[in-house]
Each structure stands twice: as C-alpha cells, then as structure tokens.
N, C-alpha and C positions, 0 to 999 in steps of 0.2 A: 508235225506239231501245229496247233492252231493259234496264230496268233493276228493283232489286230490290224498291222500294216506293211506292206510290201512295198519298197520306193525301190523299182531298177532304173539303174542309171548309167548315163554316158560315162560320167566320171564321177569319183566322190572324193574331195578335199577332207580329209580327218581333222587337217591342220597339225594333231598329234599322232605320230611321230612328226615331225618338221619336218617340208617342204615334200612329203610323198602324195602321190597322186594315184589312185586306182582306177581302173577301166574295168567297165561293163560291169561294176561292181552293184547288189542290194546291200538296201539298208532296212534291219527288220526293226518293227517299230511294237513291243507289247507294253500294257498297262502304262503309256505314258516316257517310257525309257527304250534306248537303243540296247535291242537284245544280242542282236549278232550283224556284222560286216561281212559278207560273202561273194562268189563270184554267181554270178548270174544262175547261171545251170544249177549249182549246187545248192542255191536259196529255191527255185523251183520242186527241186526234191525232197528236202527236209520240211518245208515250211509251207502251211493254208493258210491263206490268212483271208480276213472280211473285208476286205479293201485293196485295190492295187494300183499302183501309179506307175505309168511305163512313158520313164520322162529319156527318150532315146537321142537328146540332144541340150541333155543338161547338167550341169554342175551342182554337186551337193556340196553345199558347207556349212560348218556351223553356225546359225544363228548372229548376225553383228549385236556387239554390245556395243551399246552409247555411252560409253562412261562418265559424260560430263553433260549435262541437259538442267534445262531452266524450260520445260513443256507448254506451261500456259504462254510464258511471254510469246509463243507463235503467232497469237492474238496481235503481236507488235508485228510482224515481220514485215518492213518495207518502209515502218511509220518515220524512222531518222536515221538515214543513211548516210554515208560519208563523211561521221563524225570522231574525233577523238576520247576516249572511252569513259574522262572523266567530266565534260562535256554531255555525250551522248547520255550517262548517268544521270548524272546533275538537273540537266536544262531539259530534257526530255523524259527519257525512263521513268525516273523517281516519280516526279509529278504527277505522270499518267497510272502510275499502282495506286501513290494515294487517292486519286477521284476513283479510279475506278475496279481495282483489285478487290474481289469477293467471292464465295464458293460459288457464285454462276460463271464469275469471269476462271476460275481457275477448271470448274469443269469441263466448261464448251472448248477452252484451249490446250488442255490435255488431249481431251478427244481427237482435235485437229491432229497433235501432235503422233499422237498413238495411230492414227490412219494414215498419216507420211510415213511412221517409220514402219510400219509392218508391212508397207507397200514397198518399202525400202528395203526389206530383208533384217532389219532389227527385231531382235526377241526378245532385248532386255535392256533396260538402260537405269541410269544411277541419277537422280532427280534433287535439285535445290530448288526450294519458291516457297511460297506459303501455302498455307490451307494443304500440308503432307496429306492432311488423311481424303482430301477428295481425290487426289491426285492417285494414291493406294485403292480407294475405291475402282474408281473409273482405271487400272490398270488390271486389276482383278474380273468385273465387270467384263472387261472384251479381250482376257485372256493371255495379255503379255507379261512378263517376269517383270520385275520394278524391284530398284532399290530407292523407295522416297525418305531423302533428306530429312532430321531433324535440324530446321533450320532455327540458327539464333544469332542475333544481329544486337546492336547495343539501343537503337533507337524506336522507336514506337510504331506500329502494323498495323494492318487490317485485322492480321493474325493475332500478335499480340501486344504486350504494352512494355515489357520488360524483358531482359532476358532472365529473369526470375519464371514466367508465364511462359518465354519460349521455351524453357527447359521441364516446365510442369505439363506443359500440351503434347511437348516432344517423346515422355519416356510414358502419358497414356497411350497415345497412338502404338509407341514400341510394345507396349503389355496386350493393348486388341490386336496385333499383329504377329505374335508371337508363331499362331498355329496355321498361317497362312502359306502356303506351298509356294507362292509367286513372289511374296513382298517380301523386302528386307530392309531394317529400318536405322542405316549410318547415322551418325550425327552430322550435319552441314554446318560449322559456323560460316559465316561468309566470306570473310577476309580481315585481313588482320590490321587493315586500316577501317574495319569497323567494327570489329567486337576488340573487348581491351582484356586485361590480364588475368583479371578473377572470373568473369565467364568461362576465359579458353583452360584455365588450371583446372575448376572445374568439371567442365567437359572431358576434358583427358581422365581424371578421378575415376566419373562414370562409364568413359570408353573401358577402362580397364578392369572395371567392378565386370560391364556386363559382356566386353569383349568383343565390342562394335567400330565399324572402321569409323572413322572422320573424313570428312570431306570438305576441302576446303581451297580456295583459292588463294594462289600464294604467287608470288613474282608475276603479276600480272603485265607490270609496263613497267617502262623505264622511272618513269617521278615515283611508283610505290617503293624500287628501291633505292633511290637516289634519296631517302629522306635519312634522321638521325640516324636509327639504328638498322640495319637490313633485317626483312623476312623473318629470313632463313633462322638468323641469330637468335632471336626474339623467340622462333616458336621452339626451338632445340633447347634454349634458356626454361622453357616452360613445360619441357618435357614432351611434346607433340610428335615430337619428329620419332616414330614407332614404326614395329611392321602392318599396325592401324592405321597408318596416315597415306592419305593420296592426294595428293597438291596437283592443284589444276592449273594448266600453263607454263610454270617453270621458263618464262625467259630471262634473261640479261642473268645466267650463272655463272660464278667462278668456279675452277676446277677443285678449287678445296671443298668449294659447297655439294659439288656431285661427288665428293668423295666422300667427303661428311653425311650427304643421304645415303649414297649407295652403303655403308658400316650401319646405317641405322637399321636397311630394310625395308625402306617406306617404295611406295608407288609413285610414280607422275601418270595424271591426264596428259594426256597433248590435241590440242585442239587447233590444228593450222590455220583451218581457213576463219576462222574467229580472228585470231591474234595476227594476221595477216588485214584483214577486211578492216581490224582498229589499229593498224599499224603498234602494235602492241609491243613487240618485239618477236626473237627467232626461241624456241626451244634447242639446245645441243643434240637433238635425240639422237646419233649417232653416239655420240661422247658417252651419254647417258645408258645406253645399249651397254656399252665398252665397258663401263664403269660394273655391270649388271644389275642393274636399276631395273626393275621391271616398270614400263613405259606402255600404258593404253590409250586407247583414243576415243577421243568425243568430238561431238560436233560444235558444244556449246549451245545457247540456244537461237532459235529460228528471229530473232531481232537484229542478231548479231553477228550472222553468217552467210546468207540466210536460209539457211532448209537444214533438216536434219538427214542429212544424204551421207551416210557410211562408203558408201563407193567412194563417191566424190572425194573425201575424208582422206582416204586410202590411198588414192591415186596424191592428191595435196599434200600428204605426208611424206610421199615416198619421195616426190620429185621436188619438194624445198627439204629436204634430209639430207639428198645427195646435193643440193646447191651450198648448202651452209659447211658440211664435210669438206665440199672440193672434192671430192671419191663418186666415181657411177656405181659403184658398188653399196655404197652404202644406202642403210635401210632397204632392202630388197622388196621386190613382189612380196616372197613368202613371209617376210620380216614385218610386211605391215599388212596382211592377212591374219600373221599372228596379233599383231597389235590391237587389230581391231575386233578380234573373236576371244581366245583365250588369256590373253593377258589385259584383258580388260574384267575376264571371270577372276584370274587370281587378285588384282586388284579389291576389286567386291569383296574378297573372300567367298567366293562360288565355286572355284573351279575342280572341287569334288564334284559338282551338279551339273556344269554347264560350259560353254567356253570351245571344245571340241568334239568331233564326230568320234565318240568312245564307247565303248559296252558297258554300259553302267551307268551313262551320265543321262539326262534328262533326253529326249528328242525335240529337241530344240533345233532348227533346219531351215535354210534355207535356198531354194531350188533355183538357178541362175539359165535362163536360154542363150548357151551360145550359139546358134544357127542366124542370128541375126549376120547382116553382110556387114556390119561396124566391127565384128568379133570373127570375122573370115580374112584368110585362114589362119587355122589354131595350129599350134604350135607346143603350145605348151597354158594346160589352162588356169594355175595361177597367176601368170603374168598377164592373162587376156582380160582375168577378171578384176585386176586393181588397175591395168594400164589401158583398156579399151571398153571395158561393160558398163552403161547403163542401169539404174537403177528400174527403168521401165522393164526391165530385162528379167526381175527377178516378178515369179509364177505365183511360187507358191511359196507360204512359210508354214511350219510346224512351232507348236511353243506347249513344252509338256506332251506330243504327241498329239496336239490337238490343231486340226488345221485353220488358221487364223487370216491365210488368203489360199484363194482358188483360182487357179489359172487367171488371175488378176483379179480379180473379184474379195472383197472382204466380206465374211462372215459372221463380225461380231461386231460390225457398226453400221449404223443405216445413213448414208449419203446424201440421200435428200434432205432428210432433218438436219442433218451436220450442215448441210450447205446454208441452211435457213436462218441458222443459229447465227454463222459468221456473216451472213448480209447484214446481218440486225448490229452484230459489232461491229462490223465495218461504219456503218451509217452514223453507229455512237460515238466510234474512237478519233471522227474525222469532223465530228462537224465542233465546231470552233466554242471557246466560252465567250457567254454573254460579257458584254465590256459594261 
C-alpha cells in the first residue's frame, strides 16, 4: 500500500495504553493521520511510502500540549523578574500592554513563541492574550494546532473597550474559525478577581449554547483566596464549575474543593514552574490525580517562567508532586508524560484528534534523540525523557502529518527575520519613558 510517511523507530511512546513502550516499532503516517503502528519488518512489507525517516536512536511520542500560554508576552521574558505576581502585574506587566500591546506586538511574539515551542516538541497549546485572531492566524500560518482564548476582562484593552466588545470580537473570531482544522476557539475570561458576575453567567450561557470549554484562572496565590468569598465558591455559585471548565493553577485547595471539582468533571492546568518562580503557591496534583481530576500542564507564559519548555515542565511537575505528596512514587515518569500529551488533549476537548500515538488520531509527533551522553545509559525511556532529556534533544516534530522541524531546523518560520523583529522590541521595550 502507498502511503505518505514511514517513521522507523528506536522506540515509540503511544502514551495510550499507559506507560507501554514499543521497540523497533514504524509509525505510518497517510493523509495527515496515524494509519498503523507496526514492528519494523512488518511496515517494510506492507507499506511504500514517499518519504522515510529512519530515526535508529529516537523516541516517538506524542506531540506536547501547552495547555496554559500567554504567547506574545514572550516579548516580556526577562523584563521583571523576582517579583510577587500582584506586583509583577500591577507595577510592570499592565503598564507595558497598555503602551505597547498591538496586532505587530502580539504577532512578532507569537511567532517567537511558536519557534520555542515547536523546537520544543509542542504541537499544540491553548492560548489567553489579546488580539485571538492574530494569534489564530499566525498559528495556522506556520502549521501548529492552537486553541486561542476568547479573552474577556472587565476593564478596557487595546483589544477592546468592554466586556460587551470582548464578547462580540470573541464569538466573530469563533464563527471565521469554525472550519479551521488547527484552531479551536475556548472562551478565556481571566480571573475572577477581574471579570465580575454578569460577564462570567454570561459566558457560561454561551459555553453551553455553543459547547465550548472556558479557560480560566482560578486559585492563583494565596491573597486571591484569602479575600471575602473563595474562587472556587463564587464560580460553582455561577454555575462554571462544568466538564467545560479548566482552571489554571489550582493552589492553596481544600479537600472539599477537589472533591467538589473532581463530581463536577471539570479539568486543572498545572503550571509549576510559573507558580513556583511567583512563589504563588503548591497545586495537590497528586490529591487531585487521586480524586480523578483530569490534571494537564502548561508552562504559563515566557514572562513568568521563563521559556515555554514542556520537558522542563515535566520533569518540575513530577519532582515538586512527589515533594508536596511526601510519596516517590507519586506523579510518575508516565504520569506526567501523560499530563503533558493527552490529558492536556482531553482538557481542550481534542482528545478524539490528538493527545496520543493512536490510529486514528491526527500525526501529531514528536521525535526525541536519546544517543546524547546526558540520556546514557537508557533504561527505560519514559523515565530518561521527563527525568534527563533536553529540549535540544528533540529533531523533529509532525503537527497534522506535516513536518514543522527537521533534524532541528524549522520549516515554517524564517529566523533571520524573526531575530530582526525582536532586536527592534528589545531596543523599544528597554529604552526608558521620557520624564
């Protein structure tokens, strides 16, 4: 049979079924989707195909999803560091969107963002910021899956002026995106110490009219819950807390509250090295595991972490899960392998398409070298690649069957120009206002 791609491999991670590993396995790639999983010889016999990749010291796995990103602010990354979040917010952040947040500032930091993460081994990530639809564009453009954020906030933007205007921008974008193979268009309000009660009752309305997840940041630090009413209360009161709903961060929980999510259904982000870097507080993600909470991971974005680095992510998860536990056992290798691929897809509501190495799903892929001497000797290679791999590590990626890095090399961005772009905001984002 002819088909358009052959990927033999050292090993292939499915991630589904949980925690199996296959050797010397192909992976056949036709129209876009994994057509069949086989052993080496037996893909040789059955299958031609126009293309072949013979990666004899590499790991395949699915695709990393970013389930919690802010892209352009990468344009920040480095600008106020070692600050507390409502501080870092306030006295920095805010100030620098209003002078300067526009469809050039949110393009060129997309972009930035979009060539870390696909350098990274990310095929898809779930997006809050303004100006969605450049963001949708310029993820379509150079080929990576995207869920962008309809974001709505209560006070005035570049974007827009109202959350009347956030909600009329947000569900045109939802209607030009409808037939788009890569984008998917959540609602993001922001957090609930900034949109109030009729926007988010609202929003839910329309989650539920058009059957769109929410996205939204919820227990961020310890003073967002430490005020009158908690969160949690507030948005369960409003009806939010749905198997739509995916709350980003989730620290400083009570056990009722993970008990009360986990009967709802709803998802958690978990974002360590964010909520670690702003001293933010701890996620239970074990507890929350336990409770069967489905639990995925983002990195947050590149201001406030700083890089969008899924390894990294992975390993950070696994090793403050088991400090906060008191358990070495908890969150495993395979446990946040899965975190970071497929239960970041069911999060989205993707994981028909995407999320794992499956016959069916999209080929969405990406190729990890363990032959480096950091990753010797192997053992066992889910645990090499969240507890010892590199992000330089990863060759190549697939997203839709379409190869979006080559043996490190990106295909759908041009570097030079990219670099030119960000000299030019570096020079603007740094040089001082006139007094």
């Amino acid at each position: 049979m002819q088909v358009d791609t052959l990927i033999h491999a050292r090993w292939i991670i499915p991630v589904e079924p949980h925690e199996v590993i296959l050797e010397h396995h192909t992976l056949v790639i036709h129209q876009g989707h994994i057509l069949d999983i086989l052993p080496q010889a037996q893909a040789q016999q059955q299958y031609q195909a126009i293309s072949q990749e013979h990666l004899t010291t590499h790991a395949l796995i699915p695709g990393f999803i970013n389930a919690h990103t802010h892209l352009a602010m990468t344009l920040f990354r480095g600008i106020a560091d070692d600050l507390p979040l409502m501080e870092w917010l306030e006295k920095h952040i805010w100030p620098l969107e209003a002078k300067w947040v526009n469809e050039a500032f949110v393009r060129d930091g997309t972009d930035l963002a979009i060539a870390e993460m696909l350098r990274g081994g990310t095929t898809c990530f779930n997006d809050m910021y303004f100006f969605p639809e450049i963001t949708a564009h310029q993820a379509i453009l150079h080929g990576i899956r995207a869920n962008t954020g309809l974001i709505l906030i209560d006070f005035p933007t570049a974007w827009a002026a109202d959350p009347e205007q956030y909600l009329e921008k947000g569900l045109a974008l939802h209607d030009a995106m409808r037939h788009e193979p890569l984008v998917r268009t959540p609602f993001a309000p922001h957090a609930p110490y900034t949109v109030s009660d009729a926007p988010l009752q609202h929003i839910s309305s329309l989650a539920t009219e058009l059957n769109l997840p929410i996205h939204m940041h919820v227990h961020e630090t310890e003073y967002e819950v430490s005020q009158d009413e908690r969160p949690l209360t507030r948005l369960h009161k409003l009806g939010l807390i749905t198997p739509n709903f995916i709350a980003v961060h989730m620290t400083q929980l009570t056990e009722q509250e993970i008990q009360d999510f986990a009967e709802a259904g709803a998802h958690i982000v978990h974002c360590p090295e964010s909520n670690l870097k702003l001293a933010s507080g701890f996620c239970p993600v074990q507890k929350c595991l336990d409770a069967d909470i489905n639990v995925a991971l983002g990195t947050d974005g590149a201001a406030s972490n700083n890089d969008l680095d899924m390894l990294g992510e992975m390993r950070t998860a696994a090793l403050l899960g088991k400090g906060i536990a008191g358990d070495a056992s908890a969150v495993s290798a395979a446990t946040a392998l899965r975190m970071a691929t497929l239960n970041g897809a069911k999060a989205l509501g993707i994981d028909d398409i995407t999320g794992s190495l499956k016959i069916g799903k999209s080929a969405d892929i990406c190729a990890i070298n363990l032959a480096d001497i950091e990753t010797q000797p192997l053992y066992n290679a889910i645990s090499q690649i969240v507890y010892s791999a590199a992000r330089h590590q990863v060759t190549d990626v697939w997203v839709a069957g379409k190869q979006c890095l080559k043996n490190r090399q990106l295909t759908t961005l041009n570097l030079p120009d990219l670099r030119a772009k960000l000299a030019q905001w570096q020079a603007d984002l740094q040089t001082p206002d006139p007094k």
